[in-house]
NUKOL-324796 format. One record per residue (C-alpha): residue in three letters; x, y, z. Coordinates in Angstrom, 1 decimal, padded with zeros to 4 digits. Layout:
BEGIN
+-----+--------+--------+--------+
:  aa :   east :  north :     up :
+-----+--------+--------+--------+
: ala :      X :      Y :      Z :
...
+-----+--------+--------+--------+
This chain:
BEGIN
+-----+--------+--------+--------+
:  aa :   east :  north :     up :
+-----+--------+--------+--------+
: unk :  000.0 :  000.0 :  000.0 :
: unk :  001.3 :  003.6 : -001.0 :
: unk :  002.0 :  005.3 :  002.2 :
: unk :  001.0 :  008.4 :  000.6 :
: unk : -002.4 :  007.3 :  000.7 :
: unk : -002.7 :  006.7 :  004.4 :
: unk : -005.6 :  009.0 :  005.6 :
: unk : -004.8 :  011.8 :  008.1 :
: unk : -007.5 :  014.2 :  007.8 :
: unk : -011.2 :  013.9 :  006.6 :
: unk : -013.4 :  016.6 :  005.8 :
: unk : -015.8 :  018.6 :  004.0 :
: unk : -014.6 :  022.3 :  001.8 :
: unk : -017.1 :  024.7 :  001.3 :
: unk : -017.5 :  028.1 : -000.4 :
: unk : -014.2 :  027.9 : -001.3 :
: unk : -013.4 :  032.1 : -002.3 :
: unk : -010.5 :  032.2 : -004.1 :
: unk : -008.7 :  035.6 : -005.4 :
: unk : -005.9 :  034.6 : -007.8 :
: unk : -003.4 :  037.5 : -008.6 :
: unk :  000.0 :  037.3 : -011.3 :
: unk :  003.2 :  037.3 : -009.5 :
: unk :  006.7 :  037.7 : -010.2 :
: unk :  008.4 :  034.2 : -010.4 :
: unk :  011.2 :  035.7 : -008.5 :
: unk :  008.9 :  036.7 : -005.6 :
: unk :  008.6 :  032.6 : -005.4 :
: unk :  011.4 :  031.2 : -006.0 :
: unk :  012.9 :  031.5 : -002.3 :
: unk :  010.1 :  029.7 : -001.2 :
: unk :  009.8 :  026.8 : -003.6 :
: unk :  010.5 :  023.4 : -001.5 :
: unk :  013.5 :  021.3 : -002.6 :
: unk :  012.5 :  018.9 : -005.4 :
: unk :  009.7 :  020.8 : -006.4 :
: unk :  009.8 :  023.6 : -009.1 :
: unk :  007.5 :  026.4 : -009.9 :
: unk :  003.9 :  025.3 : -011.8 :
: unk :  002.9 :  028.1 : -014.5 :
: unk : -000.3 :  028.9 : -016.0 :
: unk :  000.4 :  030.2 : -020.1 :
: unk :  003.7 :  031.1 : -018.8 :
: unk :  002.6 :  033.4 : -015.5 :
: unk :  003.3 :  032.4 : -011.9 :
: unk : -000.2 :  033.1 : -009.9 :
: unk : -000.6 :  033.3 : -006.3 :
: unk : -004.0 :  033.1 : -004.7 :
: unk : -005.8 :  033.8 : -001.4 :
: unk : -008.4 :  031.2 : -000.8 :
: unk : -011.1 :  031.7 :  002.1 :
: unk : -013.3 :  028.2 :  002.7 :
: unk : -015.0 :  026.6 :  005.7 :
: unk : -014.1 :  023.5 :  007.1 :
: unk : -016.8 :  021.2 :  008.0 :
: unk : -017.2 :  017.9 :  009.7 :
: unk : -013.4 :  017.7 :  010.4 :
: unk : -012.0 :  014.3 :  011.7 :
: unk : -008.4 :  013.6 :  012.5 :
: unk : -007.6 :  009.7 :  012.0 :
: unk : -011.5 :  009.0 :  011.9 :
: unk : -012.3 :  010.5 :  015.1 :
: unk : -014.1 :  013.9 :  015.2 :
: unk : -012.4 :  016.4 :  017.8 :
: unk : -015.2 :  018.3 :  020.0 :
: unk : -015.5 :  022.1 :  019.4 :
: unk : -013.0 :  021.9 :  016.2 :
: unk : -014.7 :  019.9 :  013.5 :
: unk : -016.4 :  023.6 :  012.0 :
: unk : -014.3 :  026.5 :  011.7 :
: unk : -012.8 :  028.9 :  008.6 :
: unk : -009.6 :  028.7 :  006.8 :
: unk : -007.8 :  031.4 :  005.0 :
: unk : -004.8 :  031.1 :  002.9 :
: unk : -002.4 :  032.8 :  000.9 :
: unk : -000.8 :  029.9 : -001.5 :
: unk :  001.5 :  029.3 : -004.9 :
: unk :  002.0 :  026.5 : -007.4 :
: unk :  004.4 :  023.9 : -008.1 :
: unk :  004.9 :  020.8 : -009.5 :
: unk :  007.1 :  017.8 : -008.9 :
: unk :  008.2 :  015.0 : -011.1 :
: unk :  008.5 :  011.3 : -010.1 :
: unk :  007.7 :  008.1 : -011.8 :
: unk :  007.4 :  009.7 : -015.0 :
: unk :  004.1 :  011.9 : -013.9 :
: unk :  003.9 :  015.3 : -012.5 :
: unk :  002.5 :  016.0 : -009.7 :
: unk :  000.7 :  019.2 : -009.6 :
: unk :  000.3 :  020.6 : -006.1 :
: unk :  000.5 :  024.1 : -003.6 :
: unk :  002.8 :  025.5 : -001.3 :
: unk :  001.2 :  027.2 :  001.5 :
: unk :  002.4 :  030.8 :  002.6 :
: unk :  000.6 :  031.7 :  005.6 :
: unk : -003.0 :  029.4 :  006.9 :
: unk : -005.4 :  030.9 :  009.4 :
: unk : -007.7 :  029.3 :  011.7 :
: unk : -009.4 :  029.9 :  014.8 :
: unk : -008.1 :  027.3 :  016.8 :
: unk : -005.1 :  026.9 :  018.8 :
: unk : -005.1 :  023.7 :  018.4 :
: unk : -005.5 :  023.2 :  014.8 :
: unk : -002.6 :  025.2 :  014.1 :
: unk : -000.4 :  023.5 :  016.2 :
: unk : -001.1 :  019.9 :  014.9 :
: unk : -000.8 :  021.2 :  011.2 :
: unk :  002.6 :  022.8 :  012.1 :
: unk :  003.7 :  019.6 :  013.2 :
: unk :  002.2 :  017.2 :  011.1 :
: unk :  003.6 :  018.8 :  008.1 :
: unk :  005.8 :  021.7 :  009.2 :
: unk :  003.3 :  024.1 :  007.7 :
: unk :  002.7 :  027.9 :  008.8 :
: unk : -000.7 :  028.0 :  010.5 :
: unk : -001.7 :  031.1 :  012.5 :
: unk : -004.7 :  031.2 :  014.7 :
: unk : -006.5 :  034.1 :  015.0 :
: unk : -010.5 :  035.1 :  015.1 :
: unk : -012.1 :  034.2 :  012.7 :
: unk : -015.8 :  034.4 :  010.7 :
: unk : -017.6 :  033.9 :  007.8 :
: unk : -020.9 :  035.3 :  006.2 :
: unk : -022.9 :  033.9 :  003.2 :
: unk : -025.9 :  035.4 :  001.4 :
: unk : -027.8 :  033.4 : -000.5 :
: unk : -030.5 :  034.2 : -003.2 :
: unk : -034.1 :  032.3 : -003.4 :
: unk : -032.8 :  028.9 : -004.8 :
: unk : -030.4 :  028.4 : -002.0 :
: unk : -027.3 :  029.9 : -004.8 :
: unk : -024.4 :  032.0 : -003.0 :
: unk : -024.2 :  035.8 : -004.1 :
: unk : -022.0 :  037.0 : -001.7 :
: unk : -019.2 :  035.2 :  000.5 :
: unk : -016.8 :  036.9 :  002.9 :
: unk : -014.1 :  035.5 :  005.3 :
: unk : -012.5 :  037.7 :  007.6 :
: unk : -010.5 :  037.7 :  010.1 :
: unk : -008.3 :  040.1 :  013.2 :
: unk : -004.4 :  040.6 :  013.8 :
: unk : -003.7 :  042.4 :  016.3 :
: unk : -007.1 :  043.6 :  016.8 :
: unk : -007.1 :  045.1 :  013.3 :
: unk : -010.0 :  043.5 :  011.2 :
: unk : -009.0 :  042.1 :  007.7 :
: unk : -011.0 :  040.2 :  005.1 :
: unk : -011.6 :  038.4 :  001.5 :
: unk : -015.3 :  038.8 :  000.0 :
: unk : -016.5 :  037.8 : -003.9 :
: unk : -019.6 :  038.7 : -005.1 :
: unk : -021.7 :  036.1 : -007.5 :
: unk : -024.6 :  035.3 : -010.0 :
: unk : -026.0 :  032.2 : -011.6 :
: unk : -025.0 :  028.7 : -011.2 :
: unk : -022.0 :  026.9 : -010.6 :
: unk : -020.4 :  025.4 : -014.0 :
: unk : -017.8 :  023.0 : -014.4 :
: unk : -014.2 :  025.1 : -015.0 :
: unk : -013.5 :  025.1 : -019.4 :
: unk : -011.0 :  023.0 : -019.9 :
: unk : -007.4 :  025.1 : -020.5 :
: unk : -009.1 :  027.5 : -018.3 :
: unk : -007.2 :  029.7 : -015.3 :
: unk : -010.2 :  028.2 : -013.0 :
: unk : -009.2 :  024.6 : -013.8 :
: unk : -005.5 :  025.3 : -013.2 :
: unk : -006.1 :  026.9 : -010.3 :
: unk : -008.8 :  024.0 : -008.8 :
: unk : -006.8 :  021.0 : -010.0 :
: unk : -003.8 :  020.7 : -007.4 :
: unk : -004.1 :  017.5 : -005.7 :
: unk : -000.7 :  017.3 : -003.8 :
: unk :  000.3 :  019.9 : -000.9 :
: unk :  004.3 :  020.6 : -000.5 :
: unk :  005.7 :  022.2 :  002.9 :
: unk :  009.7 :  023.1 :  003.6 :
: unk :  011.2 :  021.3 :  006.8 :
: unk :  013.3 :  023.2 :  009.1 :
: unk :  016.4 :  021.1 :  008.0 :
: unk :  015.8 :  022.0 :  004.3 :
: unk :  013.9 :  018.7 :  003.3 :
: unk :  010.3 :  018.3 :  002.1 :
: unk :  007.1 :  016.7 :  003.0 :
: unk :  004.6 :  016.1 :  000.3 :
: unk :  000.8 :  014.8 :  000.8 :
: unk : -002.3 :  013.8 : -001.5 :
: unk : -005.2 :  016.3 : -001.2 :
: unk : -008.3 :  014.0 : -002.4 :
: unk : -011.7 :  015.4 : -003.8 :
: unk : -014.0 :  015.2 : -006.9 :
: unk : -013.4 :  018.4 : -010.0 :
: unk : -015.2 :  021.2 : -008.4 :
: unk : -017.8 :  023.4 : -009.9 :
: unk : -017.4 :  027.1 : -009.8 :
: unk : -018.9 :  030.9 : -009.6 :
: unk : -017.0 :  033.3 : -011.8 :
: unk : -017.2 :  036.4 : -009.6 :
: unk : -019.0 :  039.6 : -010.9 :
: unk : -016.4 :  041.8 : -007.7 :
: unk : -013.7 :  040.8 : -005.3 :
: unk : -012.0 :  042.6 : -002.8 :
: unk : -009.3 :  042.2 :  000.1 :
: unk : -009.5 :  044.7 :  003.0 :
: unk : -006.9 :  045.4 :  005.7 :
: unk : -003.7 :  045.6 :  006.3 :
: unk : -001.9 :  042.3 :  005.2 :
: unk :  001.6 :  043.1 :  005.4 :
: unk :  002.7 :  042.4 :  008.7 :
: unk :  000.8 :  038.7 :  007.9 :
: unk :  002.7 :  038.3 :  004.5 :
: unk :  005.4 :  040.4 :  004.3 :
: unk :  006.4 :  042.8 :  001.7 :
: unk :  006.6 :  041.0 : -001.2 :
: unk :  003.2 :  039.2 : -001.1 :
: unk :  001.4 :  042.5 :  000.3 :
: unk :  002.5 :  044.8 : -002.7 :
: unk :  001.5 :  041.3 : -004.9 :
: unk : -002.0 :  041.2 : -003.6 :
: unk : -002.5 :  044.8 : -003.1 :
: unk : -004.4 :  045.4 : -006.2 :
: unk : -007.3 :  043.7 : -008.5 :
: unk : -007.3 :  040.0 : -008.8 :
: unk : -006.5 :  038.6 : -012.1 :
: unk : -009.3 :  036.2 : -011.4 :
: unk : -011.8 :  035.4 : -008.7 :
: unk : -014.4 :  032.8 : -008.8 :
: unk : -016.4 :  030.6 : -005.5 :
: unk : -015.6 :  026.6 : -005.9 :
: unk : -017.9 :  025.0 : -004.4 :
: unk : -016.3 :  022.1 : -002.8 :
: unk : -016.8 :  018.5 : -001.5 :
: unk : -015.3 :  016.1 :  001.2 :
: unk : -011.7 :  015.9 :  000.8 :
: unk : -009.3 :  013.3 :  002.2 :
: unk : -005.8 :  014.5 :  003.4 :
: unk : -003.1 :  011.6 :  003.5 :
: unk : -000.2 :  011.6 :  006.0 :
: unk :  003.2 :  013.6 :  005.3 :
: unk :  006.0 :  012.0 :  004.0 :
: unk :  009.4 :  013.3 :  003.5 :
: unk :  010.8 :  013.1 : -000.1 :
: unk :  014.8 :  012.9 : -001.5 :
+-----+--------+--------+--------+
């Protein structure tokens, strides 16, 4: 049995918000994990912020009370990795938010990720056939509010193929750096997701002392894109390190 495909982590995405924006390879580059190299869409390096909620969360089959529903948000990049003779397509995590303690300290653990808990909440309007038109995640540092919201119409579609949607949506392994320099990968598992092409987007707050610099003055205008996925259950296997 591939050890890769040793559950960790079940759970259900939803309302996954996600503001894509055109970066700089360069800006990347330092923080591309060892064996992995950067994944490109028509030639352009993309970094996105993704809000979503987490729902029905169990860790090694067993729900944990008060932490199976919370919010996520996440600032993440692409890469891709080459073994076997098949890419792997997968994402490199920036910065993660939660609202628990203690969900942020068994992801920066587990897989040496960079999880941050801070408070945390969601809204979600919905029209009269149940259909999202507006989704907002936002959260406080330092007692400073901050937040992603998109703004939608009509009904979910699945993404063209070729499309910045599909490129963005169809990363199934996750990547973290190690202190000592080596890298853990792990398989993300879910069904293709539909999605909302969003009619606005907008980021609000100050995000520099969160990203640093170079990813604020990268997100700090207009999204390239921003659509709503909207999810499924998703299986996380355990990390492993790789050569």
């Amino acid at each position: 049995m591939d050890p890769r495909r040793t559950v960790f982590l079940t759970a259900v995405w939803r309302n996954l918000a996600m503001l894509n924006y055109e970066i700089d390879p360069v800006v990347l580059r330092p923080y591309v994990p060892s064996g992995t190299e950067l994944d490109a869409f028509e030639g352009r390096s993309y970094l996105s912020l993704v809000g979503f909620l987490f729902l029905d969360t169990r860790v090694l089959g067993v729900p944990i009370p008060f932490h199976r529903n919370f919010e996520e948000v996440n600032l993440r990049f692409y890469v891709r990795r080459k073994t076997a003779g098949e890419w792997r397509r997968g994402v490199v995590f920036i910065r993660e938010f939660v609202p628990r303690r203690a969900i942020a300290w068994t992801a920066n653990v587990v897989y040496g990720e960079n999880y941050l808990a801070l408070p945390m909440a969601h809204a979600i309007e919905r029209d009269f056939a149940d259909q999202p038109i507006r989704v907002e995640y936002s959260w406080r540092h330092r007692g400073v509010r901050a937040g992603l919201r998109v703004a939608l119409s009509g009904a979910p579609t699945d993404p063209a193929p070729g499309s910045l949607e599909e490129f963005i949506t169809e990363h199934y392994w996750g990547y973290a750096r190690q202190r000592d320099g080596r890298t853990v990968e792990y398989r993300v598992e879910h069904p293709r997701w539909r999605v909302w092409t969003a009619t606005e987007a907008r980021l609000e707050g100050e995000v520099a002392l969160l990203y640093g610099a170079g990813f604020a003055v990268a997100i700090a205008g207009a999204p390239s894109s921003a659509f709503l996925a909207e999810g499924s259950a998703v299986t996380v296997s355990r990390g492993l390190r790789i050569n």
